[in-house]
Structure formats: structure tokens, C-alpha cells
C-alpha positions in Angstrom: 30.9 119.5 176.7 30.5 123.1 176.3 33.1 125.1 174.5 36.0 127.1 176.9 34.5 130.5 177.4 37.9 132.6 177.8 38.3 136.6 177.8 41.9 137.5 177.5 44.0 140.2 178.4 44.3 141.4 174.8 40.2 142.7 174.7 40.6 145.4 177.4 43.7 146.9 176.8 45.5 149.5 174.5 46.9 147.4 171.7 50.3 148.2 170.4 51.2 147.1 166.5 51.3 143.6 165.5 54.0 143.6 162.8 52.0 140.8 160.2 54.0 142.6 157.2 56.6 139.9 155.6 55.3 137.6 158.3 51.9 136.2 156.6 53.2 136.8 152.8 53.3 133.7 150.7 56.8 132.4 150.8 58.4 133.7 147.5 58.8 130.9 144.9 55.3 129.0 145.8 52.8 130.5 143.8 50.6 127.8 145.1 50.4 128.3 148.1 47.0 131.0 148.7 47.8 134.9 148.5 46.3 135.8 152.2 48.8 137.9 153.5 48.8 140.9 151.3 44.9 141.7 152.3 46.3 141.9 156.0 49.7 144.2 155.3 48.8 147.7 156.1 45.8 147.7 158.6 46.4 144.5 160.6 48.6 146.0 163.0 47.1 149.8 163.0 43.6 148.5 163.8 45.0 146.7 167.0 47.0 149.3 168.2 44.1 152.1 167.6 42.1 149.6 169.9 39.5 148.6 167.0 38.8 145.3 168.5 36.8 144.0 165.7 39.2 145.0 163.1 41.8 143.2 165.3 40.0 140.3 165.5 39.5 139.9 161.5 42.9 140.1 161.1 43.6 137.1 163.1 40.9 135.7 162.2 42.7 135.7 158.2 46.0 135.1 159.8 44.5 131.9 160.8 42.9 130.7 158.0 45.6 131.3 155.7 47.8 128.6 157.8 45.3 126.4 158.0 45.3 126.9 154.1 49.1 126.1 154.4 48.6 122.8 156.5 45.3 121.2 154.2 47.7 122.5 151.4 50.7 120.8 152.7 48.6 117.3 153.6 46.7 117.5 150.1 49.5 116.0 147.5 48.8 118.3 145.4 52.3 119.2 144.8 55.3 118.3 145.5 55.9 116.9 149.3 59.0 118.4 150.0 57.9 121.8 148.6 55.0 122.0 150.7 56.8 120.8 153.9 59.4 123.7 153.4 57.0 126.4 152.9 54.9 125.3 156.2 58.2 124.8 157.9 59.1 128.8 157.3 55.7 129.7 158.6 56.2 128.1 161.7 60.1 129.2 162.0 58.5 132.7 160.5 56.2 132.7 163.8 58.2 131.4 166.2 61.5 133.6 165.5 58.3 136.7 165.4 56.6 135.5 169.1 60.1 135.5 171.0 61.4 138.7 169.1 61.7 141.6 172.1 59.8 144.0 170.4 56.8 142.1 170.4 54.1 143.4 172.8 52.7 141.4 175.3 49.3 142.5 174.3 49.6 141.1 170.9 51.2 137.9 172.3 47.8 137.2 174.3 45.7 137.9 171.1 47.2 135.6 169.2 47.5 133.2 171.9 43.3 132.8 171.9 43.8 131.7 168.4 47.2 130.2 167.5 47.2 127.3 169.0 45.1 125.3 167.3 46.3 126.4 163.9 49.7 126.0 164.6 49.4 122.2 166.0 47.6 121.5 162.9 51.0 122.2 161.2 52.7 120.4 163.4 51.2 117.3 161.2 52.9 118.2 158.6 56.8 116.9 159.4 59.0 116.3 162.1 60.5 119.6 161.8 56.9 121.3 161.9 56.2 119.6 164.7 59.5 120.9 166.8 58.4 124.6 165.7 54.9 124.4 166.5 56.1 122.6 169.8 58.2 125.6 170.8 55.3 128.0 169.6 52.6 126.6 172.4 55.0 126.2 175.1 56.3 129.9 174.3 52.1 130.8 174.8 52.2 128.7 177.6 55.6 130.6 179.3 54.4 134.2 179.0 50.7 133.9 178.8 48.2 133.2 181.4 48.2 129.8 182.9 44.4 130.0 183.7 43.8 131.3 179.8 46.0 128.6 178.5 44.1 126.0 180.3 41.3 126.5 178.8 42.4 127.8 175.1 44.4 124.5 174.9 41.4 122.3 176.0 39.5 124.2 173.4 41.4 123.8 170.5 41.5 119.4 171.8 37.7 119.7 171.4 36.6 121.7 168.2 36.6 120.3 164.9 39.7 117.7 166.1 38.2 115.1 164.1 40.7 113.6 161.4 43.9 114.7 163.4 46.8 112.4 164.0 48.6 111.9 167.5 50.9 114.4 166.5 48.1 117.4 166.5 47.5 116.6 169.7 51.0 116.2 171.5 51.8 119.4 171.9 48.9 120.8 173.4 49.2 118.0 175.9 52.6 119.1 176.4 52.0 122.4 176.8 48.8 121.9 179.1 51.1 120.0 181.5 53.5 122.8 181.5 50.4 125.2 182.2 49.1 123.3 184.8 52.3 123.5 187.2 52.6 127.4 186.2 48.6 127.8 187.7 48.9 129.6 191.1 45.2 130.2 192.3 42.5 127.5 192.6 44.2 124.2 190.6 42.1 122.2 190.8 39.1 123.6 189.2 41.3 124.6 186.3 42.8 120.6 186.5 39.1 119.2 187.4 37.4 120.7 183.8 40.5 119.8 181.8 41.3 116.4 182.4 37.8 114.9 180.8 39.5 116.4 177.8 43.0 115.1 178.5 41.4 111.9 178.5 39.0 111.9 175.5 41.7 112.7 173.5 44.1 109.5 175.0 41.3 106.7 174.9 40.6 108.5 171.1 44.5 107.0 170.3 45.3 104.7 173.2 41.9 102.2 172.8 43.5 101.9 169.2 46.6 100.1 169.2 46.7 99.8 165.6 49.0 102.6 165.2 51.8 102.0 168.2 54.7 101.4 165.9 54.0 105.3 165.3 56.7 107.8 166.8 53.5 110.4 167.0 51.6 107.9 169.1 54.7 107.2 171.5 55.0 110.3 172.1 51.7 110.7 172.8 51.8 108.1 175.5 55.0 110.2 176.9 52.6 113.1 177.0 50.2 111.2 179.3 53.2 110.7 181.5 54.1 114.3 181.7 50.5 115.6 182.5 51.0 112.7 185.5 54.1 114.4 186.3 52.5 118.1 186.9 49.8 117.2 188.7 52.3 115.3 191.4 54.7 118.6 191.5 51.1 120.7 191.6 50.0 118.2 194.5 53.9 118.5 196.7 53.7 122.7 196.3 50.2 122.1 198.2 52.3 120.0 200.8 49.1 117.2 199.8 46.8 119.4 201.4 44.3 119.1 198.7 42.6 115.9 199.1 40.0 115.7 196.5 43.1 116.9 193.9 45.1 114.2 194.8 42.0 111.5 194.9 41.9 113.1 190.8 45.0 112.6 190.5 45.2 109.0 191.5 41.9 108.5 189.1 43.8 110.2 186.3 47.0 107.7 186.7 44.3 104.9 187.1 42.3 105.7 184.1 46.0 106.2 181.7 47.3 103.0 183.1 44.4 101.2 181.6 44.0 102.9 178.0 48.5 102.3 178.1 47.9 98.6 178.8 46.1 98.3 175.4 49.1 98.7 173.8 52.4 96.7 173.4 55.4 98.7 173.0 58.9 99.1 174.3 58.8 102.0 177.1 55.6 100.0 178.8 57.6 98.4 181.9 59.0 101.7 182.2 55.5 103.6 181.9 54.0 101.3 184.3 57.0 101.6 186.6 56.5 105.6 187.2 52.8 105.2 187.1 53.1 103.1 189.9 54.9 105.2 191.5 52.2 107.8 191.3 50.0 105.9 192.8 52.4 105.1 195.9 52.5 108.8 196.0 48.6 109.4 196.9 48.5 106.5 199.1 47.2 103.7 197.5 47.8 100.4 198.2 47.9 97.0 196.6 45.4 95.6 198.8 43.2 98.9 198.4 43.7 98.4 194.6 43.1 94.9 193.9 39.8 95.1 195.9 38.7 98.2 194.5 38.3 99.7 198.0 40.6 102.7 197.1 39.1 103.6 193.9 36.2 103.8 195.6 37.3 106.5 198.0 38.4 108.5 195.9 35.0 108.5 193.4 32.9 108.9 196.6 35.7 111.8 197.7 34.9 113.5 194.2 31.1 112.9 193.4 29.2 112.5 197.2 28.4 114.9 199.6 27.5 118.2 200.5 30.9 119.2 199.1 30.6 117.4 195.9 33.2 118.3 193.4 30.4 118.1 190.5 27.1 119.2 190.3 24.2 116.7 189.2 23.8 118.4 185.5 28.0 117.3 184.7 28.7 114.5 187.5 27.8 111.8 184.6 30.3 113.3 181.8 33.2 113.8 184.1 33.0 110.3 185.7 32.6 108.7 182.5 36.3 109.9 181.4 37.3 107.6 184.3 35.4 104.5 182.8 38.3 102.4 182.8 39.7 103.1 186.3 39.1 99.4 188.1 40.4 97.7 185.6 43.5 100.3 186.3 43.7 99.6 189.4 43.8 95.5 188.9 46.3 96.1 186.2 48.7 97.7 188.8 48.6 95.1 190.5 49.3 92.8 187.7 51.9 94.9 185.9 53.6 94.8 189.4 53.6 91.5 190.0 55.6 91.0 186.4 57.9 93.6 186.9 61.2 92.5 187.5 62.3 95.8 188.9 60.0 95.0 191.7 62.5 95.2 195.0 61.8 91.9 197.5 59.7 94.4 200.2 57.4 95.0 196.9 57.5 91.2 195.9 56.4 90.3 199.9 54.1 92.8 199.6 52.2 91.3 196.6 52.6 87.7 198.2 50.8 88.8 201.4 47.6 90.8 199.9 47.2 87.2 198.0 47.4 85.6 201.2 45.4 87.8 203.2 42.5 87.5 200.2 42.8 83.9 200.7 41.9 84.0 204.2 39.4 87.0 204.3 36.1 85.3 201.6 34.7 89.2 200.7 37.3 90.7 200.4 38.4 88.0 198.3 34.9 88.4 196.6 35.7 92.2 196.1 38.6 91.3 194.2 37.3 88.6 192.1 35.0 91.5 191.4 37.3 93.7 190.3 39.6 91.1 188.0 36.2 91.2 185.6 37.3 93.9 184.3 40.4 92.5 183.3 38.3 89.7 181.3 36.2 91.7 180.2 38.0 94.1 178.2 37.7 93.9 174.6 41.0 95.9 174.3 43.8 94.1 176.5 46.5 91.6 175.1 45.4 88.3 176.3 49.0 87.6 177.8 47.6 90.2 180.3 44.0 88.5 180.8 46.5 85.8 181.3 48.3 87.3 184.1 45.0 88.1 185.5 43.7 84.5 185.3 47.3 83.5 187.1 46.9 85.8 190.0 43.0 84.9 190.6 43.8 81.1 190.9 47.3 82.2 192.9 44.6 83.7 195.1 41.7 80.5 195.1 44.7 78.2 195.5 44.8 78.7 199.2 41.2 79.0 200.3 40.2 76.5 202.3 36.7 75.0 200.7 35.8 72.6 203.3 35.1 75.7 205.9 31.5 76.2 206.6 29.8 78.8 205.2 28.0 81.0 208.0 24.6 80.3 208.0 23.6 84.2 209.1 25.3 86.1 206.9 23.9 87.7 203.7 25.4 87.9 200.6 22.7 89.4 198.4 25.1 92.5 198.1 28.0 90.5 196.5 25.2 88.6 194.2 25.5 90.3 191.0 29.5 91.4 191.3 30.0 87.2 191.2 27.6 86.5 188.6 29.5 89.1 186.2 32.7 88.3 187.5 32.2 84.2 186.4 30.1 85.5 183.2 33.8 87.4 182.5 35.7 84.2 183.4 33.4 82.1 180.8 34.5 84.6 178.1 38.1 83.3 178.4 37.2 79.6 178.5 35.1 80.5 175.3 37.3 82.7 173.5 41.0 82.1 174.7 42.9 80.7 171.4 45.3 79.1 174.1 44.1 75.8 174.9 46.3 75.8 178.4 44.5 79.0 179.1 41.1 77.4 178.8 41.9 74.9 181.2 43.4 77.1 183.4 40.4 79.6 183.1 37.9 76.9 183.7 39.7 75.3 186.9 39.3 79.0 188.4 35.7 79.0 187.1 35.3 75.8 189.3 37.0 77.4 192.4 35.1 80.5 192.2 32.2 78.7 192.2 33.4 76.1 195.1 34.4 79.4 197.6 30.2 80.6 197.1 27.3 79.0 199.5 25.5 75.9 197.9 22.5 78.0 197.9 24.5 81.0 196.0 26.3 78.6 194.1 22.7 77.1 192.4 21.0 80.4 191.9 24.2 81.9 190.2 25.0 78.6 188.2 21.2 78.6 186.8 21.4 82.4 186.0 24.6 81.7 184.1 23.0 78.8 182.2 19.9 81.1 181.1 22.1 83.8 180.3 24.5 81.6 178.1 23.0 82.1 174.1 26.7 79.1 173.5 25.6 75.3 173.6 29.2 74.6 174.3 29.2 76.9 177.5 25.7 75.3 178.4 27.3 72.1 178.3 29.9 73.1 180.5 27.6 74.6 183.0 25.3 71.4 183.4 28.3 69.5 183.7 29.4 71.4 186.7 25.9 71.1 187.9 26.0 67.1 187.6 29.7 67.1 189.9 28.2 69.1 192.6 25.1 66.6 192.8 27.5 63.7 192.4 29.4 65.2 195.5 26.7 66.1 197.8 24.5 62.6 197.2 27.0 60.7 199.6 26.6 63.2 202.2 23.3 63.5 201.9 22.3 59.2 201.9 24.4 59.5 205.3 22.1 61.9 206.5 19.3 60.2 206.1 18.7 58.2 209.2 19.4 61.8 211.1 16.2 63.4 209.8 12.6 62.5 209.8 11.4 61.8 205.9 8.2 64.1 204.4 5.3 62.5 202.4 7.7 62.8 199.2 10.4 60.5 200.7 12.6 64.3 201.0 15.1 65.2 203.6 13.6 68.4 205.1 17.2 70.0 205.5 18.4 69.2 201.6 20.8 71.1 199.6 19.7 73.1 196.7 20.9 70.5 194.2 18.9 68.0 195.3 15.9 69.6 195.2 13.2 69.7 192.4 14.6 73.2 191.0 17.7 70.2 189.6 15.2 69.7 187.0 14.8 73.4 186.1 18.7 73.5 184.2 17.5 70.7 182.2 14.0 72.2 181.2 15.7 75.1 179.7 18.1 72.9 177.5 15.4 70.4 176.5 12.0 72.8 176.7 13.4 76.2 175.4 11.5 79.5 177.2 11.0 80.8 173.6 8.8 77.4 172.6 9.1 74.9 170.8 12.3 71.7 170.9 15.9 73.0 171.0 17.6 73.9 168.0 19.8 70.7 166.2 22.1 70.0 165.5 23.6 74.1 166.4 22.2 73.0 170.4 23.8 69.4 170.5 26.0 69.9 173.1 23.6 71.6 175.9 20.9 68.8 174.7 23.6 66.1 175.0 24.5 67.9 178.7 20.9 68.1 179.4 20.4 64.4 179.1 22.9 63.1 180.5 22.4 65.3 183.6 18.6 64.3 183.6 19.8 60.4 183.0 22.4 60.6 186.2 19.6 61.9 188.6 17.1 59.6 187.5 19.6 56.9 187.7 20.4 58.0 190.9 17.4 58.7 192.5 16.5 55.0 191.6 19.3 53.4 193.2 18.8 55.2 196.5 15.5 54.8 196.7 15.5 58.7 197.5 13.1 61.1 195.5 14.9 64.5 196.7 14.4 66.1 192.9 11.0 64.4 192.5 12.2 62.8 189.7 10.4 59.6 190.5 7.0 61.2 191.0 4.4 60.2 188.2 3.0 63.5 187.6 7.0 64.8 186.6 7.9 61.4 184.5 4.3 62.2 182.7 5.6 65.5 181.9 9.4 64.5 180.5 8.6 61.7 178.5 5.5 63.9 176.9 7.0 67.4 177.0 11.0 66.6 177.1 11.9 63.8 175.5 8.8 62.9 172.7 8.9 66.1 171.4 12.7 65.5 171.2 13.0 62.5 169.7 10.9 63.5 166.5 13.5 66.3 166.3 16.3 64.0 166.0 14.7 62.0 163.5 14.0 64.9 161.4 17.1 66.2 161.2 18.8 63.0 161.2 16.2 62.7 157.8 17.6 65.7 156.5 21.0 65.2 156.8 20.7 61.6 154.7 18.8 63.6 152.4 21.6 66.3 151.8 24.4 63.9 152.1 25.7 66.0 155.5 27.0 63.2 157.4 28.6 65.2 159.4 25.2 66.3 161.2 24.3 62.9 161.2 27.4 61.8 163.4 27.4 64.2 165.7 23.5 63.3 166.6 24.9 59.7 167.6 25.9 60.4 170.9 22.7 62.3 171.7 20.2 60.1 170.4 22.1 57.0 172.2 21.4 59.0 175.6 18.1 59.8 174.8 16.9 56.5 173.9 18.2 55.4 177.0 16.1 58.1 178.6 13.1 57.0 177.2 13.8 54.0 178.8 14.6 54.9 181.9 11.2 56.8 182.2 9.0 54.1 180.7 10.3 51.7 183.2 9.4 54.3 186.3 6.2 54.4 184.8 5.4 51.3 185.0 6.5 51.3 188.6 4.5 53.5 189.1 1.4 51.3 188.2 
């Protein structure tokens, strides 16, 4: 982002004196602390008020680096901490009693407005008492300055050379800013449009970190993100809501805060989530247009599309990218309101009927599945929330009704990849969730996620998610739920058979998709890895175990029907899986079995008892066919 380019009131007018003298001397006693002051005493204040601008301009230029001389000094150790604290604590109280003295020109207020701010939140690190001066020193800018000035010299000094600051460098400004923003009279929301990217830099800088939320600095910090909310509502009401696209940034602002809050675990959080709610309320938003993302939507379209677009094509990319995290905002909301128990019964039927209505209507329900990805996703959220999130999805899949009929006509290539991420997010909990009750819980919405998508969706996505998967024990999982589909539809499909006229290969010609020859394609990826060469053991014994067992059920099956729907009977495919499959396969085993005698690691050795006991019988299985097949 590009540095605030601000010219202030103080460059094209008369200046009067700016009394430094006694103001920038080193306090008496604290021969440590650098001698800057004296070089200013004496022309400081006659080259601003004989208008020589560049004179004026050194001289705040030393004021300036003399307290940032007193801060580094103060946060150095190099003497004693209370002596330090007390001689940065009469600078401030040295600069604040100067700024609201009456004989202080305005002019010289706005010159050192351009350049205080920064310098004087810097001491505000320094102590609690530092920071209440330095506090009153911004806002005092803020009161009698230019709101349009402040704007931007307060989003400069979040952006240049902030690295290395605490939460409590950057509370004030964010204090002040809000104050700023309701005191802006003309235009709003360009002034509100530039600044917020910064506002929220600096809050995912602290807020994706909750190492640090025992911290008084960083509570206030999350305060400070409250009050920013709170300006750009009273900024929003004086406009009588006229100003859509301000209140569609608005509503992305309380989305994007409500996500980076949710990181963190502390005691106002109920409270914090209460009033951004009730932000949200404000610009219209609904539960229903929240938890399916419809809303959000909207408002980015309202903000970045058209002929009236808010941002041109060379910034649209780093403005939207402040508002990364404002789905998963959205679906937390929903979530936090759900939990709340200062949720009134109209809110509480409220919730009840969007879950009922997402039960009923399948894409919209697929929107929100969509949107709770985010939730499972997030590397940052407590898992009590991912928690709450898994509770309300399989709330929601609870009432579907599976046994309707899928409609034939429709297309759902658009909602494609949104449910492929959305169960690739749901895996993540079943894989990664310490809570054992979670897993399950996880995994029994996995299944009904899965069970609400059309057989031929439901095969495409499930062998996506199995080539995807780099986890045996995931692999495992997905072939197992693989082998239940097939064992459900094989009844179905041997009561079917007398209703349609047989092919050359003994196939129904209308045949679902798991009982087709693709079946075979899950267990060639297990057993005959893309990359070459037999599957990894023992790491791979799971998906290998999976893999045959799945391949043993269909052959078994096939068999006993008499039916050849996967071609599993043919000769040509029994050629291939005993010589490609399961030969290759078996030498494996016996190697590492060798190995582990060899190096004593019984424990490899037991845990390739199951799989060669399956695979054996595999063999079997396929040499008798052969012979059959003679």
C-alpha cells in the first residue's frame, strides 16, 4: 500500500511561534537521557513563525527523534525502569499540558499533528500512565485538527516502520481514528474505504495470535475494534442509510472482526459477539443470508462489480484481501448466536427455522455446507467452536429426507467443487480432532453429506477425495464408505434385473456408478500407486488393507450373483490384478515382513497380519475365477 500523501493546513499559512523552549530539554536529573532539546531552543519557533517552512520542518523533525530517543531509551534497560518511565511520562504530560494550553496556535497544532502521532504512541509502550497521556495527546489532534488529515496521518503512522510494536502502540491510533471517522463531514466513505485495509492489517497482525490475550494491551485492542464498529454505525444513521455501498463495508468490516475475535478466548467475547451482532442486524443481514453466504455475497459484488465499482482493477485485490476471513464471519454469527444465552425466544425460533428451511431446500443447504468449510478449515479457531459448527451441520442433515429422488435434469456442476472442499474440511476434523466423540460425530456428518449428493456426484467426489488424501487412515475410511454404498445398492440393483434387457457383459444398461467398472478404479490407486511401483508398507497398511477387502467384497459378490456389473469376473481384468495388484503385492509383504524379523520390529510384523490374511485370500479368489474361466 502506498504511503498517505497529506498536505496540511500548517504549509500554506503564516506560522506563529511554537514555544519548544523548556518543552524538549532533557528532564533535569537524567543525564542519560540524549541532550536534543538545547539545538532546537532559540530558532525552532522563530523559523515557523517567519514562514521558513524548511527550517520549520527540521525542527520537528528533531523534536521527533529526540522522543523516539526517550521511548528506545525507556524500552532498552539500560537504566533503571522506573527512572526511565518517569522521564517519558513528563514528556508526554510536558506535551499534552503544551497542545491544550490557549496560547497555542492552531497553526502549530496542525504541524505537529503531521508528525506526533506516531512518536507519541510509541511512548505510549512505555507504561500504563504513558499510554493515558499519549491517549489524550491523539484524540486532542483528532478534536481540533482535520478529520480528513487525521484519517490519513493516523493510517500512516499504522503502516511505516510498525514492525516490533505491541498492542498498545496501536490502540490509540485506533481509538483516535474511530473518533475521526464520525467527526468526517464530506465524502466518508472514501476516507473509511482506504482506511479500513489498515484497520484491519493491524487486528489480524494481534488478533490471528492469541498467544498474548491474557494481555490488558491486547483487550483493549479488541475494545478498539468495537469502537471503530461503533463509528461507522453512528456515520451510517447521520446518512439516514442512504449510503449503500458504506453500509455493505460496514457489514464486511463487523464480518471480517468477528472472525479474527473468534480466535481468541477471553472474558468480554459473549459480550463482543453480542453488539457485533447487533451490527449486523443493523445493515440487514440475516441468519439465513449469513449461514448461506448469500449476504456476503451482495455486499462484495455491491463493492467490487460494476460500472460503479468501488475499486479500480490496480487495488481491488489488496482491499478485498483485508476481508479474507469474512464467510467464516458470517458462519460464526450464526454459531456464536446459537450459544448465546442472551438470545431472546424470537431469536432462538429464528435460528430453529433457517435449520429447518436448509433441511428442506438441498442448495441452499449445499450453500451452507459450503460456507461451514471455513469454520473447519481454519487453522486459528478453538475446536469447541469447529465443534459447534460440526453440531449445527448435523442439526441441519438430521432432517433431510435421503430417500427423495434426486432430479434427474438438474445440474450440479456449479456446486461440484464447494462440496468437495467442504467434505475435504470435514475430513480434517475426523483426522485431527483430539476428541474421540468429535470424530465420530464429524464422520456421521461426513456420511450424511455424502448421502444428501446424487449417486453419480457422490462417486466422482468420493474418488477425488481418495486421490487427494496423502493419510492411509483417511484412505481407509473413504473405501470403506465406498464398500457401504455398493453393499446398499447391490439389493436394489439384483431386483432390477428382470426389468432390463442384459448387454454382452451380463451389465444392466441403467447401473449406478458403483457398480460399474470405475469400482475398480479406488482400489487401483491403493494397490497400483499413480507414482509407480507397490504401495508403501507398512506406513500404507490401512488403505492396502481397505483396498482389499473392498476388491475381495465385489469379487465375492459379483460371484454370488452371477452379475459382472464391475467386470470383475472378466479374464482380461483378473489377468491384470493377480499380475499387476496382488503379485507385485505379495513380494512386498514378504519383504518387509523379512525385514522386520531381521530388525526384531515385531511390531511391523503384526500389523501386516491382517493384510496379508486378506490378500492371500485374494489370490485365491482370483485363481479360482481363472480357472473358471478356462
Amino acid at each position: 500500500m502506498e504511503p498517505y500523501r497529506v498536505t496540511c493546513r500548517w504549509q500554506t499559512k503564516k506560522r506563529s511561534s511554537l514555544a519548544f523552549n523548556g518543552l524538549l530539554s532533557p528532564v533535569n536529573g537524567h543525564r542519560r537521557l540524549p541532550d536534543v532539546g538545547h539545538s532546537l531552543t532559540g530558532h525552532s519557533s522563530q523559523s515557523i513563525a517567519d514562514g521558513d517552512f524548511k527550517k520549520s520542518e527540521e525542527s520537528i523533525s528533531i523534536l521527533v527523534r529526540f522522543l523516539d530517543s526517550i521511548s528506545d531509551f525507556a524500552s532498552s534497560g539500560s537504566q533503571d525502569e522506573q527512572e526511565s518511565e518517569n522521564s517519558a511520562f513528563e514528556v508526554v504530560s510536558q506535551i499534552y499540558d503544551y497542545l491544550i494550553s490557549p496560547s497555542t496556535d492552531q497553526a502549530v497544532i496542525d504541524a505537529l499533528a503531521f508528525e506526533l502521532p506516531k512518536a507519541v504512541a510509541k511512548l505510549a509502550c512505555v507504561s500504563t500512565r504513558c499510554f493515558e497521556n499519549a491517549e489524550r495527546i491523539i484524540n486532542h489532534f483528532v478534536k481540533i485538527c482535520s478529520p480528513r488529515d487525521m484519517v490519513s496521518i493516523l493510517c500512516e503512522a499504522m503502516t511505516s516502520s510498525s514492525n516490533g510494536f505491541n498492542a498498545s502502540y496501536f490502540t490509540p491510533l485506533l481509538g483516535a481514528l474511530a473518533k475521526a471517522f464520525e467527526a468526517l463531514q464530506r465524502r466518508p466513505f472514501e476516507q473509511v474505504k482506504a482506511a479500513l485495509p489498515v484497520v484491519l492489517k493491524v487486528l489480524e497482525a494481534f488478533l490471528s495470535n492469541p498467544e498474548d490475550e491474557k494481555d490488558t494491551g491486547f483487550v483493549d485492542l479488541l475494545s478498539k475494534s468495537i469502537i471503530i464498529a461503533h463509528s461507522l454505525e453512528a456515520i451510517c444513521t447521520r446518512l439516514d442509510h442512504k449510503d449503500k455501498k458504506l453500509i455493505a463495508l460496514f457489514a464486511l468490516y463487523v464480518l471480517q472482526i468477528t472472525a479474527l475475535i473468534s480466535n481468541n478466548v477471553v472474558a468480554q467475547i459473549s459480550t463482543m459477539m453480542s453488539q457485533l451482532s447487533h451490527f449486523l442486524q443493523y445493515c440487514g443481514l440475516t441468519y439465513f443470508g449469513l449461514i448461506t453466504g448469500h449476504e456476503v455475497d451482495m455486499a462484495i459484488d455491491l463493492l467490487s462489480q460494476g460500472k460503479n465499482s468501488v475499486w479500480t482493477l490496480s487495488d481491488e485485490d489488496d482491499h478485498m484481501s483485508c476481508f479474507s476471513y469474512v464467510r467464516c464471519g458470517a458462519i460464526l454469527t450464526v454459531i456464536w448466536r446459537d450459544l448465546s444465552n442472551e438470545v431472546d425466544d424470537s431469536t432462538k425460533q429464528d435460528l430453529e427455522a433457517v435449520k429447518l428451511e436448509l433441511s428442506k431446500n438441498q442448495t441452499k443447504r449445499w450453500d451452507a455446507i459450503g460456507m461451514l468449510k471455513h469454520i473447519f478449515t481454519s487453522i486459528s479457531l478453538p475446536w469447541e467452536l469447529k465443534r459447534h459448527g460440526v453440531d449445527l451441520l448435523f442439526c441441519i442433515m438430521e432432517g433431510v429426507d435421503f430417500r427423495k429422488d434426486h432430479d434427474a435434469s438438474s445440474d450440479y456442476s456449479a456446486y461440484i467443487p464447494s462440496l468437495y472442499a467442504s467434505l475435504q474440511a470435514i475430513q480434517l476434523v475426523i483426522v485431527y480432532a483430539s476428541d474421540p466423540l468429535l470424530r465420530k460425530k464429524a464422520f456421521d456428518t461426513f456420511k450424511m453429506v455424502l448421502a444428501d449428493l446424487p449417486p453419480s456426484l457422490r462417486f466422482d467426489i468420493l474418488l477425488a477425495l481418495t486421490r487427494n488424501s496423502e493419510l492411509s487412515s483417511m484412505i481407509a475410511i473413504l473405501l470403506g464408505c465406498v464398500k457401504e454404498e455398493m453393499h446398499r445398492e447391490y439389493p436394489q440393483k439384483s431386483s432390477k434385473e428382470n426389468e432390463f434387457p442384459k448387454s454382452e457383459n451380463n451389465m444392466l444398461q441403467h447401473s449406478s456408478p458403483f457398480w460399474t467398472a470405475r469400482v475398480l478404479d479406488f482400489v487401483e490407486f491403493v494397490l497400483k500407486p499413480p507414482n509407480g511401483g507397490p504401495p508403501l508398507l507398512p506406513e500404507f497398511s490401512d488403505a492396502v488393507l481397505s483396498a482389499l477387502n473392498l476388491y475381495r467384497f465385489v469379487l465375492i459378490t459379483e460371484s454370488s450373483g452371477n452379475t459382472n456389473y464391475s467386470q470383475v469376473l472378466s479374464k482380461n481384468m483378473l489377468q491384470k490384478v493377480y499380475r499387476e495388484w496382488l503379485e507385485p503385492l505379495r513380494g512386498l509383504v514378504s519383504s518387509v515382513r523379512a525385514e522386520s524379523q531381521e530388525d526384531d520390529y515385531q511390531m511391523a510384523s503384526c500389523g501386516l497380519n491382517p493384510l496379508e490374511f486378506v490378500l492371500y485370500r485374494c489370490i485365491e479368489l482370483v485363481e479360482e475365477n481363472l480357472k473358471h474361466q478356462t
